[in-house]
LUMTOR-402226 format. One record per residue (C-alpha): residue number from 1; x, y, z. Coordinates in steps of 0.25 Angstrom, whole numbers, plus 5000, padded with zeros to 4 digits. Layout:
# LUMTOR-402226
{pos:NUM	east:X	north:Y	up:Z} $
...
This chain:
# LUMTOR-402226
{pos:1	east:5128	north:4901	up:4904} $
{pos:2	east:5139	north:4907	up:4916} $
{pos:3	east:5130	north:4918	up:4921} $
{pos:4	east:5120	north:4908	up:4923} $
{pos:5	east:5129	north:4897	up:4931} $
{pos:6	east:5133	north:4909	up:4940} $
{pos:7	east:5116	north:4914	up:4940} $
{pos:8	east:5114	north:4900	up:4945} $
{pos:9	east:5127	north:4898	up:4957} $
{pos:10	east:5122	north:4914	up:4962} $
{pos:11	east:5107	north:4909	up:4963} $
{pos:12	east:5112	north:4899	up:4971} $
{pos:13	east:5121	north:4904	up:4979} $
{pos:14	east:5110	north:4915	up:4981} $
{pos:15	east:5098	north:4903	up:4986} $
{pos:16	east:5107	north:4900	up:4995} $
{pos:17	east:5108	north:4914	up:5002} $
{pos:18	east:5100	north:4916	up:5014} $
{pos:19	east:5099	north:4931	up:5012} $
{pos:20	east:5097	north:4932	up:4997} $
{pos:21	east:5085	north:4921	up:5000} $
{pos:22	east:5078	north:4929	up:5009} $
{pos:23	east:5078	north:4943	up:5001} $
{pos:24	east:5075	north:4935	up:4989} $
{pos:25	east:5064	north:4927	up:4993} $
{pos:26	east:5059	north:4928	up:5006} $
{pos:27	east:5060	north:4942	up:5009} $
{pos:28	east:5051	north:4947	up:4995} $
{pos:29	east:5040	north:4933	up:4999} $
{pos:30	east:5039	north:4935	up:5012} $
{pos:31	east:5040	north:4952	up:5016} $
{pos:32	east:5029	north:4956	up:5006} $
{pos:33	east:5017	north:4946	up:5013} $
{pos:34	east:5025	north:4950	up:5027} $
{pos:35	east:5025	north:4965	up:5025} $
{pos:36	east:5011	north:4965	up:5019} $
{pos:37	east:5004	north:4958	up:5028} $
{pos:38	east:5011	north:4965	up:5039} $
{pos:39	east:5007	north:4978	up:5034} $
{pos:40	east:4993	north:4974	up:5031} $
{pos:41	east:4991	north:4968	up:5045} $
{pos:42	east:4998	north:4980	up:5053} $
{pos:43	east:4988	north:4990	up:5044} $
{pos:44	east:4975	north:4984	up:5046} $
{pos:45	east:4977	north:4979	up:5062} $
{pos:46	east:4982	north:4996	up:5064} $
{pos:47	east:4971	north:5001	up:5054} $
{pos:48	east:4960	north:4994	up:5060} $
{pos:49	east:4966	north:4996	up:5077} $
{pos:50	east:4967	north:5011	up:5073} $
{pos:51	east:4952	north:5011	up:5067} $
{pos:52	east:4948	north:5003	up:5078} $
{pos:53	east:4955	north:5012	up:5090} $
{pos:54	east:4946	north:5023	up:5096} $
{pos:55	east:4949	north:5037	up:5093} $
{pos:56	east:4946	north:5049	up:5100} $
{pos:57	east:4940	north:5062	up:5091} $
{pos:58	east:4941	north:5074	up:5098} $
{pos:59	east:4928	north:5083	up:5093} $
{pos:60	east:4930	north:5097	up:5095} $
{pos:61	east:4917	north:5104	up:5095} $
{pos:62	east:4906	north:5092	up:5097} $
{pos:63	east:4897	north:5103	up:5100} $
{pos:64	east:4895	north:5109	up:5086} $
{pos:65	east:4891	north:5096	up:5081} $
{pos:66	east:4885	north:5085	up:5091} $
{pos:67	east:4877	north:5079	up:5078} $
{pos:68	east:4891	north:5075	up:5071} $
{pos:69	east:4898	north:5070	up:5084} $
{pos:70	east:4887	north:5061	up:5089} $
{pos:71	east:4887	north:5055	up:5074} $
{pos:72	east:4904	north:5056	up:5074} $
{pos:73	east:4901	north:5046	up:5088} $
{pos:74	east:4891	north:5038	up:5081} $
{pos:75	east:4899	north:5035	up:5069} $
{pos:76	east:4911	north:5030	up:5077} $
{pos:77	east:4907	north:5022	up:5086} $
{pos:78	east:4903	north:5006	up:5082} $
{pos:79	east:4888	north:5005	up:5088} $
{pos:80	east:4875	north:5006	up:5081} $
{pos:81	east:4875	north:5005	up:5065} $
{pos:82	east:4889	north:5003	up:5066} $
{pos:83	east:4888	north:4991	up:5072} $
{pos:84	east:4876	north:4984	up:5063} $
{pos:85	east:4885	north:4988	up:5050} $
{pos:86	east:4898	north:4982	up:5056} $
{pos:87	east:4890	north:4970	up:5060} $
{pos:88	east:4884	north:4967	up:5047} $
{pos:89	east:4898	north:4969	up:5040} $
{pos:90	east:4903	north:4960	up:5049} $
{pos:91	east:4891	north:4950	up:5044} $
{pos:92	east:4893	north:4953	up:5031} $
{pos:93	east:4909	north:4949	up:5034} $
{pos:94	east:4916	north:4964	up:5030} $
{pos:95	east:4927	north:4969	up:5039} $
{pos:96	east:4930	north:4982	up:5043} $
{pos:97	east:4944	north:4980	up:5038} $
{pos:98	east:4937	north:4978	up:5023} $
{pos:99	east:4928	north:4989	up:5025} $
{pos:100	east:4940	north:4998	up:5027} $
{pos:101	east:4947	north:4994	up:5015} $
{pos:102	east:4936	north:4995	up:5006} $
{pos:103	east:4933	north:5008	up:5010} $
{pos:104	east:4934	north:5014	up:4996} $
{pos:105	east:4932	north:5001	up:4988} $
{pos:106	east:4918	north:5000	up:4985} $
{pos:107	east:4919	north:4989	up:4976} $
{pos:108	east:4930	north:4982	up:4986} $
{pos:109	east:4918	north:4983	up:4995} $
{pos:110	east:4908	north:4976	up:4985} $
{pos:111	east:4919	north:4966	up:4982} $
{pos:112	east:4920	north:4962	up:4998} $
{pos:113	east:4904	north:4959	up:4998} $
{pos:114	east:4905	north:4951	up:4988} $
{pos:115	east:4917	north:4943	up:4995} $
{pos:116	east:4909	north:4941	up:5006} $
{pos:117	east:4896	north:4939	up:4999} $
{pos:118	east:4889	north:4951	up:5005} $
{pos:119	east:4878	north:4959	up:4995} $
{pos:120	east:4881	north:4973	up:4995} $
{pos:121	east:4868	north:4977	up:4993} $
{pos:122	east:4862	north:4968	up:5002} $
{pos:123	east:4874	north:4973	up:5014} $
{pos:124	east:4871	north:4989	up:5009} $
{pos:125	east:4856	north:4986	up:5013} $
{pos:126	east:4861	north:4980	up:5027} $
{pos:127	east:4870	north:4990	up:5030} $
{pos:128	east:4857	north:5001	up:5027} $
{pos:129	east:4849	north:4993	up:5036} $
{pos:130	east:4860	north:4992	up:5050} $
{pos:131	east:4864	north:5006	up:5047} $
{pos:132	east:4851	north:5010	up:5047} $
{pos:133	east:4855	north:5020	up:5035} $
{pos:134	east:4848	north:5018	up:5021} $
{pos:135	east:4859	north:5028	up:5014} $
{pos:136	east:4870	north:5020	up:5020} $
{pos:137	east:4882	north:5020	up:5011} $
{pos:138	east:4887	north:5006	up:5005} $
{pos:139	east:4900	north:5008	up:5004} $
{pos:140	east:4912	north:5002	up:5011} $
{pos:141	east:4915	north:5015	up:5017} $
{pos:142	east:4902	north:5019	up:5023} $
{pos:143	east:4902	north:5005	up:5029} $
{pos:144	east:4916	north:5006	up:5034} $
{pos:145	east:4912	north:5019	up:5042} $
{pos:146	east:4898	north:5012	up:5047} $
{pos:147	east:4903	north:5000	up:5050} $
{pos:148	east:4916	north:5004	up:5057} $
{pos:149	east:4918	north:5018	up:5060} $
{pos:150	east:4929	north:5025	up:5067} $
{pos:151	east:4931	north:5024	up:5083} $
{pos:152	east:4930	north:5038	up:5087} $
{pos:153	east:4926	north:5044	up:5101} $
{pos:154	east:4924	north:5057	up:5100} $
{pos:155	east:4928	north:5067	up:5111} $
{pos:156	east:4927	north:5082	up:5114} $
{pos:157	east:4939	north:5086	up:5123} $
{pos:158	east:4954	north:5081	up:5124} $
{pos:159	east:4961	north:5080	up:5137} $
{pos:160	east:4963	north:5095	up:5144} $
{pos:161	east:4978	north:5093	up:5141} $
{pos:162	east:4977	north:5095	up:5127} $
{pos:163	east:4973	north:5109	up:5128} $
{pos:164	east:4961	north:5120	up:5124} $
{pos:165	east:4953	north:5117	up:5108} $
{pos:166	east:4949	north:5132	up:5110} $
{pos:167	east:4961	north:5138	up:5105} $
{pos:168	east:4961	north:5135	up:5090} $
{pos:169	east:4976	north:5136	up:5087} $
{pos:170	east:4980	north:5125	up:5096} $
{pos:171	east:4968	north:5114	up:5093} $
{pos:172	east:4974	north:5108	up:5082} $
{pos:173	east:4987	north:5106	up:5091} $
{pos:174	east:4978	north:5101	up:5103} $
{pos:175	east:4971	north:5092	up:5092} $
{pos:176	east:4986	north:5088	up:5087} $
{pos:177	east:4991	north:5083	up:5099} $
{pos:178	east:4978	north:5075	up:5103} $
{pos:179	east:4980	north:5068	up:5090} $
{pos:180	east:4994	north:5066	up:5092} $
{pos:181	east:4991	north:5058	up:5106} $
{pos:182	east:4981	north:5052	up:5102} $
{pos:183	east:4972	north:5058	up:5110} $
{pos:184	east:4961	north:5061	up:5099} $
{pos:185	east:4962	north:5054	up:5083} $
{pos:186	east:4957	north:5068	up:5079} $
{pos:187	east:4946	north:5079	up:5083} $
{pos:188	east:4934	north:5085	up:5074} $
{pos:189	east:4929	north:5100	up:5074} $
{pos:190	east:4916	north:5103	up:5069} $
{pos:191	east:4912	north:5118	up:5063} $
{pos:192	east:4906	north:5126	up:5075} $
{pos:193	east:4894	north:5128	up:5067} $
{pos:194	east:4892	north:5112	up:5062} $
{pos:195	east:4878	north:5108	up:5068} $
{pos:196	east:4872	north:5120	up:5062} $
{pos:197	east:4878	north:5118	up:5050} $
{pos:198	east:4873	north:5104	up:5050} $
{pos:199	east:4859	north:5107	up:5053} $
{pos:200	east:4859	north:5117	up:5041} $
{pos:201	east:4864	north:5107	up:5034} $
{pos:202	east:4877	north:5112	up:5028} $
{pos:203	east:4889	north:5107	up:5030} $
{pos:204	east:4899	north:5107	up:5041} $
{pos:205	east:4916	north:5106	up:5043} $
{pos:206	east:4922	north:5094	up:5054} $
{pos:207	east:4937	north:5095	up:5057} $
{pos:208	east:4944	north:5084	up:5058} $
{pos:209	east:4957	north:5086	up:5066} $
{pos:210	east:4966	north:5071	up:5063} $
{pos:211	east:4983	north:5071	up:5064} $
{pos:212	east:4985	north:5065	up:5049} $
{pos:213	east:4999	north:5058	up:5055} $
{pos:214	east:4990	north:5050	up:5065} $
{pos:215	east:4984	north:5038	up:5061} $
{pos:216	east:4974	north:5038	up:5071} $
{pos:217	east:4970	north:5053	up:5067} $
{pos:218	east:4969	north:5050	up:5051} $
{pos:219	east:4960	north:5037	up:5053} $
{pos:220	east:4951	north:5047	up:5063} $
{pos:221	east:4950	north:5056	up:5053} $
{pos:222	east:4945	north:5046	up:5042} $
{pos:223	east:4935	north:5042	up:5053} $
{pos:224	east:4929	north:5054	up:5055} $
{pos:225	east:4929	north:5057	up:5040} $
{pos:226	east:4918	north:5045	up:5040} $
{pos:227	east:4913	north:5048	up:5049} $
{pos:228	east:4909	north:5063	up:5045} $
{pos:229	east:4907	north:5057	up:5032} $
{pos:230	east:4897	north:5048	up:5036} $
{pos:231	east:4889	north:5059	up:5045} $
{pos:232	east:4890	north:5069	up:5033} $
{pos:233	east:4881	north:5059	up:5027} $
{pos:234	east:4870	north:5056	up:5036} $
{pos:235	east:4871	north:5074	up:5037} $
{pos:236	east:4867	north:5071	up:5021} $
{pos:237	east:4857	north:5061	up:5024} $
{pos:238	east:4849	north:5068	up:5035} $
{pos:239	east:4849	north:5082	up:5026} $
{pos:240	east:4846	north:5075	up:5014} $
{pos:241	east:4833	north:5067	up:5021} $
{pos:242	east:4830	north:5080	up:5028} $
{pos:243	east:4828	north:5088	up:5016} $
{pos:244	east:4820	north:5078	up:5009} $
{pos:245	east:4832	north:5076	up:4998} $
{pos:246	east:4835	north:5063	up:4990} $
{pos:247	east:4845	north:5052	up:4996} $
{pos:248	east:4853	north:5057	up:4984} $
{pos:249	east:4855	north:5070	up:4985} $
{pos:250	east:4867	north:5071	up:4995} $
{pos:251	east:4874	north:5062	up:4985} $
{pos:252	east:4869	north:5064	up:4971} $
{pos:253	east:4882	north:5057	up:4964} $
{pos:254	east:4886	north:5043	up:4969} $
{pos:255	east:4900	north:5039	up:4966} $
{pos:256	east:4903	north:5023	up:4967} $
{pos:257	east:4916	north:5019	up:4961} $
{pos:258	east:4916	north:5006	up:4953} $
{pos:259	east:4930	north:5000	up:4953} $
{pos:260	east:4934	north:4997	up:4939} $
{pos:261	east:4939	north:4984	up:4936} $
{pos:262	east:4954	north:4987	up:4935} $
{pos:263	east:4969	north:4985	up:4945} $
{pos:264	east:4960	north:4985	up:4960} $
{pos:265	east:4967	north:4990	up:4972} $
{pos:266	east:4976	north:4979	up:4974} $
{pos:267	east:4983	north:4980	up:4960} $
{pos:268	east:4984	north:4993	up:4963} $
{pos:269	east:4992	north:4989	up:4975} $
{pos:270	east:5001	north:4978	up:4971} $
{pos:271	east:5003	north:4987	up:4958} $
{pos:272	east:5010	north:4995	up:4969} $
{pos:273	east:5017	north:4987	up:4977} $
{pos:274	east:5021	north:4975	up:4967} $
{pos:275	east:5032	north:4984	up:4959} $
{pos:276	east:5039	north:4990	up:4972} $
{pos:277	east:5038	north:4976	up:4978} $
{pos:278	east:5043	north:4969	up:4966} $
{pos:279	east:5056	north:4980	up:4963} $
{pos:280	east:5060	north:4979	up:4978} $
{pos:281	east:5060	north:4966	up:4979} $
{pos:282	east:5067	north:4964	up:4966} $
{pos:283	east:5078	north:4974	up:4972} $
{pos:284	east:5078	north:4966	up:4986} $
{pos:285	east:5078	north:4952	up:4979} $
{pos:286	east:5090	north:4955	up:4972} $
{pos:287	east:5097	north:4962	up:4983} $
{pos:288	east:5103	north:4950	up:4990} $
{pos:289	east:5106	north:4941	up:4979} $
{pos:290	east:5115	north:4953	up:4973} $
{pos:291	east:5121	north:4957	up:4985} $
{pos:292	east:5124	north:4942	up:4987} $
{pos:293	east:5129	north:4940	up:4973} $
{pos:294	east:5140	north:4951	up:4974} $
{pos:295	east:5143	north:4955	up:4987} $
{pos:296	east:5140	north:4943	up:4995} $
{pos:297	east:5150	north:4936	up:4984} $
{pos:298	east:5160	north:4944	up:4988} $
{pos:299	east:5159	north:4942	up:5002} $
{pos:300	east:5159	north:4927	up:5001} $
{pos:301	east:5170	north:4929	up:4991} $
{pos:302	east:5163	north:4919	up:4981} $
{pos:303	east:5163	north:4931	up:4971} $
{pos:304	east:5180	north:4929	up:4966} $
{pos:305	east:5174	north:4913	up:4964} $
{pos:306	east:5164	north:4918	up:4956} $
{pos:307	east:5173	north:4926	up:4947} $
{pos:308	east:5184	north:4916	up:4946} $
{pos:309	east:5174	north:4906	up:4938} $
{pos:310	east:5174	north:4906	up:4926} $
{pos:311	east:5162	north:4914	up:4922} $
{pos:312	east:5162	north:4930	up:4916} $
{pos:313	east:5159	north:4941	up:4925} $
{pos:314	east:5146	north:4945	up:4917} $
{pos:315	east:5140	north:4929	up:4920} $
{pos:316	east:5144	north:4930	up:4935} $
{pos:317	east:5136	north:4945	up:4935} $
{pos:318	east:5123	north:4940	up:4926} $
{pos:319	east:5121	north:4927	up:4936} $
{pos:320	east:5122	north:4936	up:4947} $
{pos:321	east:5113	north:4946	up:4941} $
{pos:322	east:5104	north:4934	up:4939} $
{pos:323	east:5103	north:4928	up:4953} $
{pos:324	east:5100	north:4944	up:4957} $
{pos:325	east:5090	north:4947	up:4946} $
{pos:326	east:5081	north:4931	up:4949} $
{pos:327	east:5083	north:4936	up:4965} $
{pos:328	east:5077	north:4949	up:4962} $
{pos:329	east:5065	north:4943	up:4953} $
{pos:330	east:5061	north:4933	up:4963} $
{pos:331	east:5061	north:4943	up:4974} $
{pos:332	east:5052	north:4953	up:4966} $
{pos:333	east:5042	north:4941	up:4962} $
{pos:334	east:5041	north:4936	up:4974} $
{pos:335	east:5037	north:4949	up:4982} $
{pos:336	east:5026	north:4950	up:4972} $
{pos:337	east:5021	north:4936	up:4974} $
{pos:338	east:5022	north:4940	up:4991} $
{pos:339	east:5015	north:4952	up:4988} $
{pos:340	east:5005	north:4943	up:4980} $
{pos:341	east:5003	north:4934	up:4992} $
{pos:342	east:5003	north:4944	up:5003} $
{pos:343	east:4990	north:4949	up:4995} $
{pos:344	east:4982	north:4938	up:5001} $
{pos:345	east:4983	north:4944	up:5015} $
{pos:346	east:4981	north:4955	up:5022} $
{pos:347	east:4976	north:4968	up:5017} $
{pos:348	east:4979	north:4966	up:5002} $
{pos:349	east:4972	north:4954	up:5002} $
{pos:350	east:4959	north:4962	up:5006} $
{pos:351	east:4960	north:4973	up:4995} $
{pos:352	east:4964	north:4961	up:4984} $
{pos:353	east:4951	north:4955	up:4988} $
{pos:354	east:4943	north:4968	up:4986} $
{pos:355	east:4952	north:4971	up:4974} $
{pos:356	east:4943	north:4971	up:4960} $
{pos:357	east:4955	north:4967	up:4952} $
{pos:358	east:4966	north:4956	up:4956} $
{pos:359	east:4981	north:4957	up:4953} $
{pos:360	east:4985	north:4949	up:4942} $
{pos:361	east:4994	north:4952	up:4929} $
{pos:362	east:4994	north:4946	up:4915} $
{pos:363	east:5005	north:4939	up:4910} $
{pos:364	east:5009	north:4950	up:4902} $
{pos:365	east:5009	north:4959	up:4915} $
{pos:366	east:5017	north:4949	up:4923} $
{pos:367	east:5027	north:4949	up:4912} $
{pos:368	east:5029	north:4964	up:4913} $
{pos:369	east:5031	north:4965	up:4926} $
{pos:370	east:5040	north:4954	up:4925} $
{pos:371	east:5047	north:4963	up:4912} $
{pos:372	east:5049	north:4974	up:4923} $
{pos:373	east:5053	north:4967	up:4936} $
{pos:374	east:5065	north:4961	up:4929} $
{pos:375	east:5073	north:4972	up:4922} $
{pos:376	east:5072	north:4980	up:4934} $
{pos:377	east:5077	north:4967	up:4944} $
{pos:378	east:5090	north:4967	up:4934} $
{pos:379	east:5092	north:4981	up:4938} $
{pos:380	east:5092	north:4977	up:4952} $
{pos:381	east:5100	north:4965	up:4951} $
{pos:382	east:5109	north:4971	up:4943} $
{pos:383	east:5111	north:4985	up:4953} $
{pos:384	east:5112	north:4976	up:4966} $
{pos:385	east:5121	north:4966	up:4959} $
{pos:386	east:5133	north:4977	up:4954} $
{pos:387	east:5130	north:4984	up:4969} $
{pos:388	east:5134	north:4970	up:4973} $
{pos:389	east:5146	north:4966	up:4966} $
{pos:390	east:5150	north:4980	up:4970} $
{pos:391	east:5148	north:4978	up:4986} $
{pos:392	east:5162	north:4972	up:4992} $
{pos:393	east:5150	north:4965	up:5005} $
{pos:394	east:5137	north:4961	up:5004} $
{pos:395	east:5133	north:4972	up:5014} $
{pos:396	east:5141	north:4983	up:5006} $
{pos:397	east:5130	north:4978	up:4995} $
{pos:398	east:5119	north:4980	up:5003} $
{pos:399	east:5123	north:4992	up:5007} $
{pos:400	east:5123	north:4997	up:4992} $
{pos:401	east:5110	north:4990	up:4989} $
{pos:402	east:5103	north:4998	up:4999} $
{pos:403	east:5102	north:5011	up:4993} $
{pos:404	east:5097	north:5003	up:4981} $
{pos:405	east:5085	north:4997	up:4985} $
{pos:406	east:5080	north:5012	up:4989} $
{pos:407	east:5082	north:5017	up:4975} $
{pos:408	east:5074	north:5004	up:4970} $
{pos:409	east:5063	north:5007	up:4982} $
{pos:410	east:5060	north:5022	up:4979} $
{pos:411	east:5057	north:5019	up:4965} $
{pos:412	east:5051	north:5007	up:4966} $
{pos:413	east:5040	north:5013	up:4977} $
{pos:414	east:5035	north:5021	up:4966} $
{pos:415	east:5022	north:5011	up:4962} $
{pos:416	east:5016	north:5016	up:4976} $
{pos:417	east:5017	north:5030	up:4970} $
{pos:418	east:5002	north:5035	up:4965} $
{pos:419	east:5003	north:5044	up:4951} $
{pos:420	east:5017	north:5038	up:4945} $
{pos:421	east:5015	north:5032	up:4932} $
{pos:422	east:5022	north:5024	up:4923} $
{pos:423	east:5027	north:5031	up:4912} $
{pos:424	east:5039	north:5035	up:4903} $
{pos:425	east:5046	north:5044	up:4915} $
{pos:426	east:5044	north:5033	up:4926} $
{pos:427	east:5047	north:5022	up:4917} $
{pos:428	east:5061	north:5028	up:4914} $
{pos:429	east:5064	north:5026	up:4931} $
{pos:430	east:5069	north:5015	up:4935} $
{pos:431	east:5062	north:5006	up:4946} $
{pos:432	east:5051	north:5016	up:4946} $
{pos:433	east:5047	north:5013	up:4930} $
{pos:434	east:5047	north:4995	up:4935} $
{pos:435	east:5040	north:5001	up:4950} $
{pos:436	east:5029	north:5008	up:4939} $
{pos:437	east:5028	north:4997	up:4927} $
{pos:438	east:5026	north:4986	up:4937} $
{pos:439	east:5014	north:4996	up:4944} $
{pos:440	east:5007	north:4997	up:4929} $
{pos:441	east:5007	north:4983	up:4927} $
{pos:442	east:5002	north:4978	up:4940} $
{pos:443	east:4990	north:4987	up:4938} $
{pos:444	east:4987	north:4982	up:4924} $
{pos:445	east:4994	north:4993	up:4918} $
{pos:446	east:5003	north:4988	up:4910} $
{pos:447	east:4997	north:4989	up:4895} $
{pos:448	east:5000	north:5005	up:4898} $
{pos:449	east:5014	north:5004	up:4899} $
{pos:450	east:5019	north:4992	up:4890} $
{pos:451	east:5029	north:5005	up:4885} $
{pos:452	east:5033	north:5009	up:4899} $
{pos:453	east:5036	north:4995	up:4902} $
{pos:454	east:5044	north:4991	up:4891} $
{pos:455	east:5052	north:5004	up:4892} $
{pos:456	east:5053	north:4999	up:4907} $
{pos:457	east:5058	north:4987	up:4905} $
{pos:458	east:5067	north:4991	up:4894} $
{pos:459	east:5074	north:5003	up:4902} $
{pos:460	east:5076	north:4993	up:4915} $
{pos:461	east:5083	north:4982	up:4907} $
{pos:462	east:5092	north:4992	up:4902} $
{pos:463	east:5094	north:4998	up:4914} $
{pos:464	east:5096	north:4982	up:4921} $
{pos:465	east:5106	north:4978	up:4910} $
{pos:466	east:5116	north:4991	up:4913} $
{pos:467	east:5115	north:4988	up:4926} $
{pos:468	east:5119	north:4973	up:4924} $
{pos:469	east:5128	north:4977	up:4913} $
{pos:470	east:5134	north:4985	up:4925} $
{pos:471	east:5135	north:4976	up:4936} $
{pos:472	east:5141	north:4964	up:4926} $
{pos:473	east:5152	north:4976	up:4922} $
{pos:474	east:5155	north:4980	up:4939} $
{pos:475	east:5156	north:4964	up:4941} $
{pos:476	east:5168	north:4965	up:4933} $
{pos:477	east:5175	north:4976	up:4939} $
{pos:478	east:5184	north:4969	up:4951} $
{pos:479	east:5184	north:4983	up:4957} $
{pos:480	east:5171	north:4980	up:4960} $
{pos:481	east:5170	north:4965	up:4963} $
{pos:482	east:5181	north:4967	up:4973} $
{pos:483	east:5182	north:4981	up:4978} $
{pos:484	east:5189	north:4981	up:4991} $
């Protein structure tokens, strides 16, 4: 067959381009692990330095409450029963970093002892006993905050040159600016009546001032909040042993959340990530080998050769197209197998491990996905392939490409979106209907939308076939092929 001879002598040519080469292959292998474990590295080095970095809270009124602030000092400072539960963690192997990122995954937590080979009841009973608290929470939140609490020093005053507390209309300025310079993370105000308060038992009001653009202010203010929360419940404890009540009756309904056995957190991830990666590096896979094909032709003028054989126009466009389309499918696939790599390292190999659930398809999954990637990797073989033959230079083409890949990149980011569904409205977009169809079936979802994929996949070749029917038609226009 013609269209194939000329499928083969393009693939050739095309292995033998540097440039194509490397945004074919080396680019999608290579970037994703690069970029992730980049990422991941920068994240946890400057999340842990900032946790680690001592910051100063201003407290504006200590006199109303000296019961509160000595326990604030207390609870942010590593000595005591801090140091005996950090100690046995660190016997019992658990980091501080995995503590954080199971914060709220209990049965991520239960799932880590088990790793290590740690009993939980035993380690609950241990941590009772070095924290010398017999209510103390088991909970990988509760240890967290025991274990390694926020490095705060807690000061009264600020430099005379940031100005006078007493008038009220210009404290939240004064608080502002000491924020802005770094001079304090945040500041707390307790109520003017708070020890009375307390001692009578009821409740009191703290203000937390915090800058929500600071990152240092928002990680002080989710210190404190654990640190108030934690006070708020010895408060509980010490009333509820001082009037004689049962240990239950601060707390008469427990919740504990049992994780059903369904898609985990890193399904949910990669059912994110996986279709934006797999339609962008579908578009960029085919970009080169296109712009190569059409406009890099002309410029070597190896294109009136090409025509001259004795070959029809429609063979020469479909072994193009061909060249394009296998570029493209090879870029898309080979991003997913990078990202699947890059799992095993860095942060996403943590969450993997906690995960209840691992990220596998069924044949008839993987057949799907495969159903969906290929019509819309016509539609962008055949759209960068007509913008090529158009273009009189290879930088002309690229020139038109580029607003292309944002059109493909807007709609494509819209697996990340929360609350969009699949369904007869979304499915009738383009990109946006593959973006969502691909999500549903990374999550297992795909025995709810056999309809909406088949409409899917229908619509999409449609819409490929057009626009290959249109480039073979603008290959035979000589305006085109050699516009001056």
């Amino acid at each position: 067959m013609k269209a194939f001879t000329i499928f083969k002598k393009e693939l050739v040519d095309v292995m033998r381009d540097r440039r194509t080469l490397i945004f074919m292959l080396i680019i999608p292998t290579l970037s994703i692990p690069l970029l992730m474990w980049i990422t991941t590295e920068l994240m946890v080095h400057f999340s842990e330095k900032l946790a680690k970095e001592q910051s100063n809270v201003l407290v504006l009124n200590p006199q109303v409450a000296p019961e509160l602030v000595a326990g604030l000092k207390e609870r942010s400072n590593i000595v005591g029963r801090t140091q005996r539960i950090a100690k046995l963690l660190e016997e019992k192997g658990i980091s501080e970093q995995e503590l954080s990122m199971l914060k709220g995954e209990p049965q991520g937590f239960l799932k880590l002892l088990k790793e290590r080979g740690v009993d939980p009841t035993e380690l609950a009973e241990q941590l009772q006993i070095v924290s010398q608290d017999a209510e103390f929470e088991f909970s990988p939140s509760s240890i967290m905050a025991s274990a390694f609490p926020p490095n705060f020093n807690f000061i009264t005053a600020l430099p005379d040159h940031f100005g006078d507390f007493n008038d009220p209309e210009l404290k939240e300025q004064i608080l502002l600016e000491a924020v802005r310079l770094e001079e304090i993370a945040a500041a707390i105000e307790f109520d003017k009546d708070t020890q009375a308060r307390l001692a009578a038992e009821d409740d009191t009001l703290v203000r937390v001032f915090y800058l929500q653009t600071s990152d240092r202010s928002s990680t002080a203010l989710s210190g404190l909040k654990t640190i108030f929360s934690s006070l708020g419940k010895d408060i509980a404890a010490q009333r509820i042993r001082h009037n004689n009540l049962p240990g239950g009756f601060a707390k008469p309904i427990k919740v504990r959340s049992e994780r059903l056995p369904g898609p985990s957190l890193i399904v949910k991830i990669l059912s994110q990530i996986l279709p934006y990666l797999i339609l962008i590096f579908a578009m960029l896979g085919a970009l080169y080998p296109a712009i190569d094909l059409g406009a890099g032709e002309k410029e070597r003028g190896t294109l009136e050769t090409l025509l001259v054989a004795p070959v029809s126009r429609l063979s020469i466009v479909l072994g193009k197209f061909g060249v394009i389309l296998v570029a493209a499918l090879v870029s898309a696939v080979l991003a997913t197998v990078s990202l699947a790599i890059s799992l095993q390292v860095g942060v996403f190999s943590t969450l993997s491990m906690f995960s209840e659930g691992s990220f596998s398809f069924s044949l008839t999954e993987a057949l799907a996905a495969i159903l969906m990637v290929v019509p819309v990797a016509c539609i962008f073989a055949s759209l960068l392939l007509a913008i090529s033959i158009f273009a009189k230079s290879f930088k002309e083409a690229q020139s038109y490409a580029s607003p292309l890949q944002m059109v493909i990149v807007m709609p494509a980011f819209v697996s990340f979106i929360p609350g969009v569904k699949l369904d007869w409205l979304t499915s009738s977009i383009p990109v946006v209907n593959i973006s969502l169809a691909l999500k549903e079936i990374f999550t297992g979802n795909l025995d709810q939308h056999w309809a909406h994929v088949g409409v899917i996949f229908l619509s999409t070749s449609v819409y490929a076939g057009l626009l290959l029917w249109f480039a073979t038609w603008w290959f035979q226009r000589e305006q085109v092929l050699f516009r001056s």
